[in-house]
C-alpha positions in Angstrom: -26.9 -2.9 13.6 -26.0 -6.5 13.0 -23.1 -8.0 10.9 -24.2 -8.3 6.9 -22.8 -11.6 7.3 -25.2 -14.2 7.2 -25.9 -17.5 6.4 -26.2 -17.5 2.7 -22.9 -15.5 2.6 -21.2 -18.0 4.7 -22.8 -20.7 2.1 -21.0 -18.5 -0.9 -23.9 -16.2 -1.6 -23.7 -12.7 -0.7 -26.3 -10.7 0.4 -26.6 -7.1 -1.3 -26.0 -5.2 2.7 -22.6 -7.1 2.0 -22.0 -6.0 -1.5 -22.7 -2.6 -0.2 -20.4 -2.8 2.7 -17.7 -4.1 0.2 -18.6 -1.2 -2.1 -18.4 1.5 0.9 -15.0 0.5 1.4 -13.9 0.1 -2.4 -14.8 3.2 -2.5 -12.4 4.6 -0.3 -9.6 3.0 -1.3 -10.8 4.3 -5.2 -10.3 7.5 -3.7 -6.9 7.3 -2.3 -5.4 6.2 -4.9 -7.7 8.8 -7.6 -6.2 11.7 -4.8 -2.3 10.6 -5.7 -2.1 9.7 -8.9 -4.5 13.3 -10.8 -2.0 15.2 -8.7 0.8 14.5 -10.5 -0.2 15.7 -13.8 -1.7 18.9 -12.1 1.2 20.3 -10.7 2.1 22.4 -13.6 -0.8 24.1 -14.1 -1.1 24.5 -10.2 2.3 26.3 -10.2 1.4 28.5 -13.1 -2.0 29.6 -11.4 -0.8 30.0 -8.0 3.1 31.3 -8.9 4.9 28.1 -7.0 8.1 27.6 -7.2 9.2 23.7 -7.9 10.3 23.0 -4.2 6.8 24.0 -3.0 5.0 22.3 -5.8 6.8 19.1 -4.4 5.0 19.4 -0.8 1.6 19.5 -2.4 3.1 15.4 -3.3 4.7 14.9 -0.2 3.0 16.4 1.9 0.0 14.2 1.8 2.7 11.5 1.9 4.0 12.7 5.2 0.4 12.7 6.5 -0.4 9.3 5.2 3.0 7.4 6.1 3.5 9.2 8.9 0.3 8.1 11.1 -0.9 5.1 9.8 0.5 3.3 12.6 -1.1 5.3 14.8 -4.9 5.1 12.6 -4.9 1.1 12.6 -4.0 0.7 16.2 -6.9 3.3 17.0 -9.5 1.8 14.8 -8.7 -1.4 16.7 -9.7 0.5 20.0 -12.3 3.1 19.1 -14.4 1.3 16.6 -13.8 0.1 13.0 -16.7 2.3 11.7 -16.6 5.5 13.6 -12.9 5.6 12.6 -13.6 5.3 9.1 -16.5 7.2 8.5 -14.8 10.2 10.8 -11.9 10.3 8.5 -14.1 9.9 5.4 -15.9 12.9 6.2 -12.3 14.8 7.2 -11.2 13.5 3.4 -14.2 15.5 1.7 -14.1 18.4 4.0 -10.4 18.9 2.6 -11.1 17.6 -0.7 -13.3 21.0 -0.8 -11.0 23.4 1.0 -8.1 22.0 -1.6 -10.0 22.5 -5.1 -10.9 26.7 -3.4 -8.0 27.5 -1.8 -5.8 30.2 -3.5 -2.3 29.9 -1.5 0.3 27.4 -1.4 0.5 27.1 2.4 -3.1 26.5 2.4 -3.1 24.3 -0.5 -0.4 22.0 1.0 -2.6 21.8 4.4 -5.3 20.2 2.8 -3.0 17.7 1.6 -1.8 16.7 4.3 -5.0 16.5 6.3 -6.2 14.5 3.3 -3.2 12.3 3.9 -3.9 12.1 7.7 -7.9 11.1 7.1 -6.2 8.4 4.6 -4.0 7.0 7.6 -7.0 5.9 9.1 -9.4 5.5 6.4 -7.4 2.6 5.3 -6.4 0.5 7.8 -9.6 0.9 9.0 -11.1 -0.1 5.9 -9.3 -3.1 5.4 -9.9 -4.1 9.3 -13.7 -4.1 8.6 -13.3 -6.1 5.5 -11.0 -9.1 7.3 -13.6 -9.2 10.7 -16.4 -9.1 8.8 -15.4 -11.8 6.1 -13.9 -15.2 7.6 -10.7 -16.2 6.8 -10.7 -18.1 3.3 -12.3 -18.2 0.0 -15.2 -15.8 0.9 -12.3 -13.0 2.3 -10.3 -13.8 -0.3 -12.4 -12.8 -2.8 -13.2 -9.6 -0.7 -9.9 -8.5 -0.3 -9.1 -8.9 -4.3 -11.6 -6.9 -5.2 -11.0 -4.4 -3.1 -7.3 -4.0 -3.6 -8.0 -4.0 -7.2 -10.3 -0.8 -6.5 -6.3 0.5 -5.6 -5.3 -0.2 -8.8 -8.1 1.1 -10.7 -8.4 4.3 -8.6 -4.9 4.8 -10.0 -5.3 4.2 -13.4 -8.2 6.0 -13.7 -6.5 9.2 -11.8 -4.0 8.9 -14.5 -6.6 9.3 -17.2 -9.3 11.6 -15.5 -6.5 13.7 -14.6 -5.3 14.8 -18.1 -8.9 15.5 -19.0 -9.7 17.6 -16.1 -6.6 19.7 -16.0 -7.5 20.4 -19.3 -10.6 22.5 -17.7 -8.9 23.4 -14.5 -6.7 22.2 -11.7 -9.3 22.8 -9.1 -11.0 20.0 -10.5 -8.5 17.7 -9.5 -9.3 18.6 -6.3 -12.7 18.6 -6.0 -13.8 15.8 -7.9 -13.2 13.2 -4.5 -15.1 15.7 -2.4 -18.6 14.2 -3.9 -17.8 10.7 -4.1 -16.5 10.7 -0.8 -19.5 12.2 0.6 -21.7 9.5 -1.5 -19.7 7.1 0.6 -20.3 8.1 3.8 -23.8 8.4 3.3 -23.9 4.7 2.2 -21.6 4.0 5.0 -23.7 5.0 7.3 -26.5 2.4 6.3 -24.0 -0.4 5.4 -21.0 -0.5 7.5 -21.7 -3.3 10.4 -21.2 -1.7 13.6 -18.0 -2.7 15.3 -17.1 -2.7 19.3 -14.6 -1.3 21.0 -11.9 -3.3 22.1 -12.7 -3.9 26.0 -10.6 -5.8 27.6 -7.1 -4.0 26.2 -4.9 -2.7 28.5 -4.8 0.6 28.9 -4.0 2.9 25.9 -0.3 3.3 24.5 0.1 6.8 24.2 4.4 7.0 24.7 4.3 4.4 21.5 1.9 6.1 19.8 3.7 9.4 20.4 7.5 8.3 19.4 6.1 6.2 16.9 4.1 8.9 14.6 7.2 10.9 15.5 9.5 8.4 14.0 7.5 7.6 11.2 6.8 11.2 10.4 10.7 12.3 10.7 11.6 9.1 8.1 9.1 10.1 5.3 10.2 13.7 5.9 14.2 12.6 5.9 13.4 10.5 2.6 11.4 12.8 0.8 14.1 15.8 1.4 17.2 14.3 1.2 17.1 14.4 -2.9 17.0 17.9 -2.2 19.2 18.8 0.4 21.9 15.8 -0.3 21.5 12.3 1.2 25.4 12.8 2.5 24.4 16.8 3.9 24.7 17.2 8.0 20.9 17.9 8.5 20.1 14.4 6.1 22.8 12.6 8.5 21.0 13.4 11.4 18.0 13.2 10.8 18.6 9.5 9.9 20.4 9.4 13.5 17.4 10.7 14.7 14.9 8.4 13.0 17.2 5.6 14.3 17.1 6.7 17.8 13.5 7.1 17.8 13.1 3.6 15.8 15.3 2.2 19.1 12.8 3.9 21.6 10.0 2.5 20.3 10.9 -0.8 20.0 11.8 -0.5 23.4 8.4 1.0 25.0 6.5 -1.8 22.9 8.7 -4.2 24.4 7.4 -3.1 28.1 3.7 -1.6 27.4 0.9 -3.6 28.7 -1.0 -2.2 25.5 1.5 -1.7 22.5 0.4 -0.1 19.7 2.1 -2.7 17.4 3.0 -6.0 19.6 6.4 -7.3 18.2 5.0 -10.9 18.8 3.0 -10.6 15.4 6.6 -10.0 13.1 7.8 -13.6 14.6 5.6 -15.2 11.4 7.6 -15.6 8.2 4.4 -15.2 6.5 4.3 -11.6 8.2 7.7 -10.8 7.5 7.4 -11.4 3.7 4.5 -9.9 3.7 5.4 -6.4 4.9 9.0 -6.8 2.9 7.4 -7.5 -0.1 4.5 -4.5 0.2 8.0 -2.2 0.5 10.0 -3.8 -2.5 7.0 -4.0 -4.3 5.1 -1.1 -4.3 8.7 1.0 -4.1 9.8 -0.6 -7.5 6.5 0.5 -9.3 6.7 3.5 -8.1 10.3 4.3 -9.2 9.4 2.7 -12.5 6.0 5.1 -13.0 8.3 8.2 -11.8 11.1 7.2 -14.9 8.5 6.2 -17.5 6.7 8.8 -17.5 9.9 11.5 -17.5 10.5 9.4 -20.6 7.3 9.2 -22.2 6.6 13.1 -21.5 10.3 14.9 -21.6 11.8 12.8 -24.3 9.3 11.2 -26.1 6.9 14.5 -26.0 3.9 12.3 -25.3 1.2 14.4 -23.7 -0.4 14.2 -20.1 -3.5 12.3 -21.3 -1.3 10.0 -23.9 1.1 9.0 -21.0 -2.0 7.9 -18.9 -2.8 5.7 -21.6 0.2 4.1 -22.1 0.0 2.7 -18.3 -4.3 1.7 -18.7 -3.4 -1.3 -19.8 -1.7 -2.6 -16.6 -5.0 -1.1 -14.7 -7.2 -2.7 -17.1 -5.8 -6.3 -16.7 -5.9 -6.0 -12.7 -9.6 -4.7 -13.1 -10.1 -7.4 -15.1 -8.9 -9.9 -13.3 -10.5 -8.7 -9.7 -13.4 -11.1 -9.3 -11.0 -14.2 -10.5 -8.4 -13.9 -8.1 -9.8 -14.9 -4.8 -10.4 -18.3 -6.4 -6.8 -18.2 -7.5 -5.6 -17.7 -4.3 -7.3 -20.3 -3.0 -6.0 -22.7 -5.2 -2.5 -22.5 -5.6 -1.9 -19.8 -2.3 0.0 -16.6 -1.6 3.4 -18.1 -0.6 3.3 -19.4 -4.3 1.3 -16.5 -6.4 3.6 -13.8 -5.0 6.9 -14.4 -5.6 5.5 -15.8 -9.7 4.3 -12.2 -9.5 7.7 -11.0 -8.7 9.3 -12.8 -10.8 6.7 -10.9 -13.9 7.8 -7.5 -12.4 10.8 -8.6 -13.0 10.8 -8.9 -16.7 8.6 -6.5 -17.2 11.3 -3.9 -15.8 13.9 -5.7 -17.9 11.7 -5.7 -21.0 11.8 -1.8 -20.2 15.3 -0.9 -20.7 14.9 -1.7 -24.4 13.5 1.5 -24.8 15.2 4.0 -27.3 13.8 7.9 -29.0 12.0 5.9 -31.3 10.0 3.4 -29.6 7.4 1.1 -31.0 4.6 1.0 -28.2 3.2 -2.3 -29.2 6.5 -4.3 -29.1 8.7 -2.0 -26.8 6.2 -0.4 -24.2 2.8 -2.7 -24.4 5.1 -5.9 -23.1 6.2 -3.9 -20.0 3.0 -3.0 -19.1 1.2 -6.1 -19.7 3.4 -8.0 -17.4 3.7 -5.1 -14.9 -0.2 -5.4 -15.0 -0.5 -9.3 -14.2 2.4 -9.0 -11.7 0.3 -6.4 -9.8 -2.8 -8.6 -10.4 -1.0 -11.7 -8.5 0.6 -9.3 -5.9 -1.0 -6.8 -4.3 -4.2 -9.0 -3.5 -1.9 -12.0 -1.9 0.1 -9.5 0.3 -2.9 -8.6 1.7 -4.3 -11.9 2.2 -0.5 -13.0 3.7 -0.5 -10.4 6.4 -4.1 -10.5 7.7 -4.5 -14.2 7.7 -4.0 -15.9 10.8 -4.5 -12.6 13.0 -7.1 -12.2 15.7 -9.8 -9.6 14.6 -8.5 -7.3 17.7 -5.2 -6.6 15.9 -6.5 -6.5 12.7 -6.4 -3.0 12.3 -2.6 -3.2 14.0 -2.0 -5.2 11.0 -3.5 -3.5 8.4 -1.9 -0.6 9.6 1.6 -1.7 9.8 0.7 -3.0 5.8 0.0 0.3 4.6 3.1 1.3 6.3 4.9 -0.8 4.5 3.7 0.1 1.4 3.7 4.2 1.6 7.5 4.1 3.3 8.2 1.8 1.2 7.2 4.2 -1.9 9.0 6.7 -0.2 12.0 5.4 0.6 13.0 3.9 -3.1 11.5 6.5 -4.7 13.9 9.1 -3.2 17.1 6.2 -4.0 15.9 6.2 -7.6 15.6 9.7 -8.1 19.1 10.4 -6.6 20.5 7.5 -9.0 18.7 9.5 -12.1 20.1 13.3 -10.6 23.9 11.1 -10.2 23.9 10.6 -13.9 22.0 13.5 -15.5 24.6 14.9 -18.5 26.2 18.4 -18.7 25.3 18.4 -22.2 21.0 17.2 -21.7 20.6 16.0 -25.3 17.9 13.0 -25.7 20.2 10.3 -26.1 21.9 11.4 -22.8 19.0 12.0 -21.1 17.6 8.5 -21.8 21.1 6.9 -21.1 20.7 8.6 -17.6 17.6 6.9 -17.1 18.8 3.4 -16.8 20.4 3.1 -14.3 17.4 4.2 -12.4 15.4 1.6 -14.0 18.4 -1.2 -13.2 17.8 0.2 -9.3 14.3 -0.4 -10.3 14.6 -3.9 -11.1 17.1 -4.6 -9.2 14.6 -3.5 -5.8 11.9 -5.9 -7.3 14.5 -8.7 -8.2 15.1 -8.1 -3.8 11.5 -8.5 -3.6 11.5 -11.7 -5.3 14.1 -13.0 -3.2 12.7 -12.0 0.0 9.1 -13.7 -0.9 11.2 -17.1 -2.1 11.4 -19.1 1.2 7.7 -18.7 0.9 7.8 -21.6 -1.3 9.2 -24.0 0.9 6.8 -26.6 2.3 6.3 -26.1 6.0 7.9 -29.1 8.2 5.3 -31.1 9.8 5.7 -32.5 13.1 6.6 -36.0 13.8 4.6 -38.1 16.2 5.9 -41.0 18.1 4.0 -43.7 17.3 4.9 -46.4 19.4 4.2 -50.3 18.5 1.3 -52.7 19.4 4.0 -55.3 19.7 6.2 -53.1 22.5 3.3 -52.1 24.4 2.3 -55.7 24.5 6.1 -56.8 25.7 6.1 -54.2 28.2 3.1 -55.6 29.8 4.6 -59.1 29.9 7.2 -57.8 31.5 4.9 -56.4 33.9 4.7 -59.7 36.4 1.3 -59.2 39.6 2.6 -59.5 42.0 0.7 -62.0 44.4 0.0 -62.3 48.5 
């Protein structure tokens, strides 16, 4: 099977086997981010039905966080040296198979399996996904486009879980579950026709399986660290060491990259600035909205009373406007770039967090709320699109799934990481005496954390800005080289 890239594509046109590969791949992502964010507003009726206590209804969350943070080092590196499209379609068909066993299963232990084997097939789905899409579009307008409409397929994949969620709980949990099963299956069908077939990588050297080892281990151990240490007490022994641990691991790693003749990330690529802001800003970024979706909806719901499907509402218009603006902002980008679009969309966040903290028990959505989400929704819009662009660009197609891997990386520990600091700001300030003004006054300074992380963001993604030095060439004279060849004098027999 050929690439769908051809010769009218290259011209600007795409054929439709390349709007199908696109759509294959859309698709996934969709589904990724559907899976996290209906699960959210399930877990109450998933407790009732099954009898879970809160502490277990937590791992049916992080436990498909641990699975996808955890190995998506591992799942780009392998779809570098395996095959683009027998990684992705393998863990596609892994993502329905547990998709099913999730929406029948009728224990917890069972329940939070699937989860993370749905979290695992993600870890390779992805990078995978995003490899395909940056070796089978060249680097420019035509991948920039690509790669906006595809990471807006993130965004509205979310929004839509939000909303699809509240209906479907309604009905049952199950359905939560179930409902990715089909569409995933859907995709691998057409992914079977579509999807260009992709070599192995040949001429590597050997595979790293120490790095690949110690570094799922120490990317596993940090998502698991962060995502406990709420409970258990970020100051406890076992929360200590286990941060020693991660550390250590981190420290051997680095180390056995450092010597492998095949690493499973090579260092080399973090010496960019462009890379560096890049996978900074996917952290800051995608940890700040993700802090700020945990605190407004404990606001909208516990204080303001708002029901599931309400609360999803409130955020649609942030989905909406990066829907919207998907097929616009690969033109953008080529315009004015991502070392300029991403820290403007930054900056939005930004204010948009700030706007937040007007909030009060009385709220009025379309001047209090709407604002926030508006801006929140074009900062996404400008973002999440660029970072992609940022980090692939520039990189051979070998180490593109490297790449995309270390992204999603990024972007999951990063989620991780601040969502467990702003959750032990909120528990620091809760009040002995839970009325709603104290309640809601031990909600900001989680959402100053909040804005304070993207406000770090911003700063990180500034230098960006600054035009890159050009180098100076000697030019040297006519009139010198012409006086240095009078000096010159023959000399004669």
């Amino acid at each position: 099977m050929t690439s769908p890239l051809t010769n009218p594509a290259s011209e600007g046109r795409w054929t439709p086997r390349l709007w199908g590969t696109l759509l294959v791949l859309c698709a996934a992502m969709f589904l990724d981010a559907l899976d996290v964010s209906m699960v959210g507003v399930a877990l109450p009726s998933i407790g009732a039905d099954l009898g879970l206590s809160t502490s277990t209804l937590q791992w049916i969350v992080s436990g498909y966080i641990l699975g996808y943070g955890g190995l998506l080092l591992l799942g780009g590196r392998t779809a570098d040296l395996l095959g683009r499209r027998q990684v992705f379609l393998v863990a596609l068909a892994v993502f329905a198979l547990a998709s099913l066993l999730g929406g029948l299963v009728d224990s917890g232990p069972l329940l939070i399996a699937s989860r993370f084997i749905k979290g695992l097939s993600a870890a390779f789905t992805a990078p995978a996904g995003l490899s395909i899409i940056t070796t089978t579009f060249p680097e420019g307008p035509l991948r920039n486009r690509a790669l906006s409409i595809y990471t807006t397929c993130a965004a509205t994949g979310f929004s839509m879980g939000l909303v699809l969620s509240g209906l479907l709980t309604e009905a049952s949990w199950r359905l939560t579950m179930l409902l990715p099963a089909p569409i995933a299956v859907i995709a691998l069908v057409a992914g079977l026709k579509m999807l260009p077939r992709s070599e192995r990588e040949t001429n590597h050297r050997g595979y790293d399986i120490p790095g690949a080892v110690i570094g799922t281990a120490s990317m596993l151990l940090l998502v698991f660290t962060v995502v406990q240490a709420p409970e258990v007490g970020w100051a406890s022994a076992r929360t200590l060491l286990s941060f020693l641990a991660v550390a250590a691991l981190l420290t051997a790693f680095v180390l056995v990259e450092r010597r492998s003749p095949g690493p499973l990330v090579r260092l080399g690529v973090l010496r960019s600035g462009n890379q560096i802001r890049a996978q900074l800003g996917a952290m800051t970024f995608f940890g700040s909205y993700i802090g700020f979706q945990f605190l407004a909806t404990l606001y909208l719901q516990t204080l303001l009373g708002w029901s599931a499907l309400q609360t999803a509402l409130a955020f649609l218009p942030a989905g909406l406007l990066v829907a919207l603006s998907a097929t616009k902002m690969g033109a953008v980008v080529d315009r004015f770039g991502t070392p300029r679009l991403i820290p403007v969309g930054f900056a939005l966040m930004v204010v948009g967090y700030a706007l937040f903290l007007r909030v009060d028990l009385d709220p009025v959505y379309a001047a209090v709320i709407l604002p926030s989400m508006l801006l929140i929704g074009a900062a996404c819009a400008l973002v999440f699109p660029s970072l992609n662009i940022q980090a692939t660009n520039g990189v051979d197609n070998h180490e593109q799934g490297m790449v995309s891997g270390l992204l999603n990386t990024s972007v999951q520990v990063g989620g991780a990481i601040f969502l467990a600091v702003v959750t032990a700001v909120v528990t620091a300030n809760a009040p002995e005496n839970p009325t709603p003004q104290a309640v809601l006054d031990s909600y900001r300074p989680g959402l100053t954390v909040v804005t304070g992380i993207a406000v770090i963001g911003l700063l990180i993604t500034l230098p960006g800005l600054r035009p890159r030095r050009r180098p100076q060439s000697v030019v040297v004279a006519k009139s010198i080289l012409k006086e240095a060849e009078a000096d010159r004098v023959p000399v004669r027999d």
